[in-house]
Steps between C-alpha positions, in 0.01 A plus 500: 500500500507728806415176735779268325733779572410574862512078536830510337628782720315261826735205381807712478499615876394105663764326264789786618752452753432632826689672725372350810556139355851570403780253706809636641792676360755290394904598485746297374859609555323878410679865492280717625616860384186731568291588768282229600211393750419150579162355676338159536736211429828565335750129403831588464736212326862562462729805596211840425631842540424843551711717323666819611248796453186291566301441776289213642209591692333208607143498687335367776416140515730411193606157463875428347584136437823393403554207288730208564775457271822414587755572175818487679438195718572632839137395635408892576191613268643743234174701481582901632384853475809754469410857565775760318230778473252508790249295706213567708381232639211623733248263660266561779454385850202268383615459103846392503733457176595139516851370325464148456643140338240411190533067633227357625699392788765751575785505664789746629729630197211413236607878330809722578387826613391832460790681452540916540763582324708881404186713540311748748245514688334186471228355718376178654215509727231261639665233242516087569766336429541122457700224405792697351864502511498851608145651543672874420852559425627850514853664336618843459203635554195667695214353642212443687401191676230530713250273674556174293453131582835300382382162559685170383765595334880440475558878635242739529675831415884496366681869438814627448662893464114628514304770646203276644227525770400168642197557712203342632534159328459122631791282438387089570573167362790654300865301523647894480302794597720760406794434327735791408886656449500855605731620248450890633110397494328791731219253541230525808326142599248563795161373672540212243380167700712167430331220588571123477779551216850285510633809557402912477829620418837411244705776488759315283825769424555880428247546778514754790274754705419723179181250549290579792303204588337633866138449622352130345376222672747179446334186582544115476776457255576163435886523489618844596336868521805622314739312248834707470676401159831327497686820328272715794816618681309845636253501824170617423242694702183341552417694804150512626326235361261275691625087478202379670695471842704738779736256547870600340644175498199378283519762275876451468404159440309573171811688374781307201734733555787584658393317804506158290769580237765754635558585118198687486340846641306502770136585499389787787182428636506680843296702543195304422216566539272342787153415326359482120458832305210678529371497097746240366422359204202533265310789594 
């Protein structure tokens, strides 16, 4: 009897589930409304939310795939993460957190974005993100975003009336780098590098100097370094920047604004500065 049990009790454990074999979690169009810690490989289908009061922590080396669905027919993936509570999102030089499309062969706007939205506090740091809309979208609130790769994309960051540190992070391949509307936004964006992107900056109305954008490396834009708005009526300081070149007129050059379409502000850009930042991007 005592051997049929312990046999019995042997058969239990091999035939269980186990932990190690288990696949990845799995979201679909989810309210997340406690605190909650994600690893491995997390799918994400659909609009997913964090709900006010919670908090995402999510950990080094996480995966988060977004699948392609496209309800409303406007050929942007509908798949999204909406933070209301909290998210810290905290990779590591070596282990990134990578924000991806879930096709085998993706393409730019394959999900919508990560989107920060009415809370405090939240982080982003040594994250990848890739074939989005918007990699991280951020709105009347506080953040952190520090040290990121935005990487194919639409736009890389978009914010507007925010409280947001944008440091240390690699802008290429993306049709906006940062995209934003001021609004009163006391936002900081420096030693970011942009790199190869149709262009690193859209402010597109309600913006002015409220945004200090001072100390990044601007580099190889394919159409212009910055893209003022049509309803952009105010000059904005972007004062001591590098452009890849000491030359004024070819700066000027890089420049839609007031210098190409008198309706518009006029961007400052002297003084520049005379050689790349020492630090800038990903440290």
């Amino acid at each position: 009897m005592k051997n049929a049990l312990t046999c019995l009790v042997l058969l239990t454990l091999l035939c269980a589930p186990s932990a190690h074999a288990a696949g990845p979690l799995y979201y679909d169009k989810a309210a997340i409304d406690s605190d909650t810690t994600w690893s491995g490989t997390v799918v994400l289908r659909g609009q997913n939310t964090v709900k006010k009061g919670a908090t995402l922590t999510i950990e080094p080396g996480t995966v988060v795939k977004f699948v392609w669905i496209d309800d409303d027919g406007d050929n942007i993936g509908d798949g999204e993460l909406n933070v209301e509570g909290r998210i810290i999102a905290r990779g590591t030089k070596d282990n990134n957190i990578l924000f991806t499309s879930g096709q085998e062969n993706p393409k730019v706007k394959d999900w919508t974005f990560l989107m920060i939205s009415v809370n405090k506090d939240s982080l982003v740091e040594y994250c990848t993100f890739e074939y989005a809309f918007t990699g991280v979208q951020v709105h009347y609130s506080t953040a952190t975003i520090r040290n990121n790769i935005f990487r194919n994309n639409f736009e890389g960051v978009r914010f507007s009336t925010t409280d947001v540190m944008i440091a240390n992070n690699y802008f290429t391949g993306n049709t906006y780098g940062i995209r934003y509307e001021s609004r009163g936004s006391k936002t900081t964006v420096t030693k970011n590098l942009f790199k190869g992107n149709e262009y690193a900056f859209f402010p597109v109305q309600k913006c002015s100097s409220t945004v200090r954008i001072f100390g990044n490396d601007i580099l190889d834009c394919e159409r212009y370094y910055v893209n003022m708005g049509y309803n952009q009526r105010e000059e904005l300081d972007y004062t001591n920047n590098w452009w890849g070149t000491t030359d004024p007129g070819e700066i000027a050059s890089g420049m839609f604004d007031a210098g190409k379409d008198e309706t518009l502000g006029r961007v400052v850009f002297e003084p520049f500065l005379a050689g790349p930042v020492p630090g800038c991007g990903v440290e």
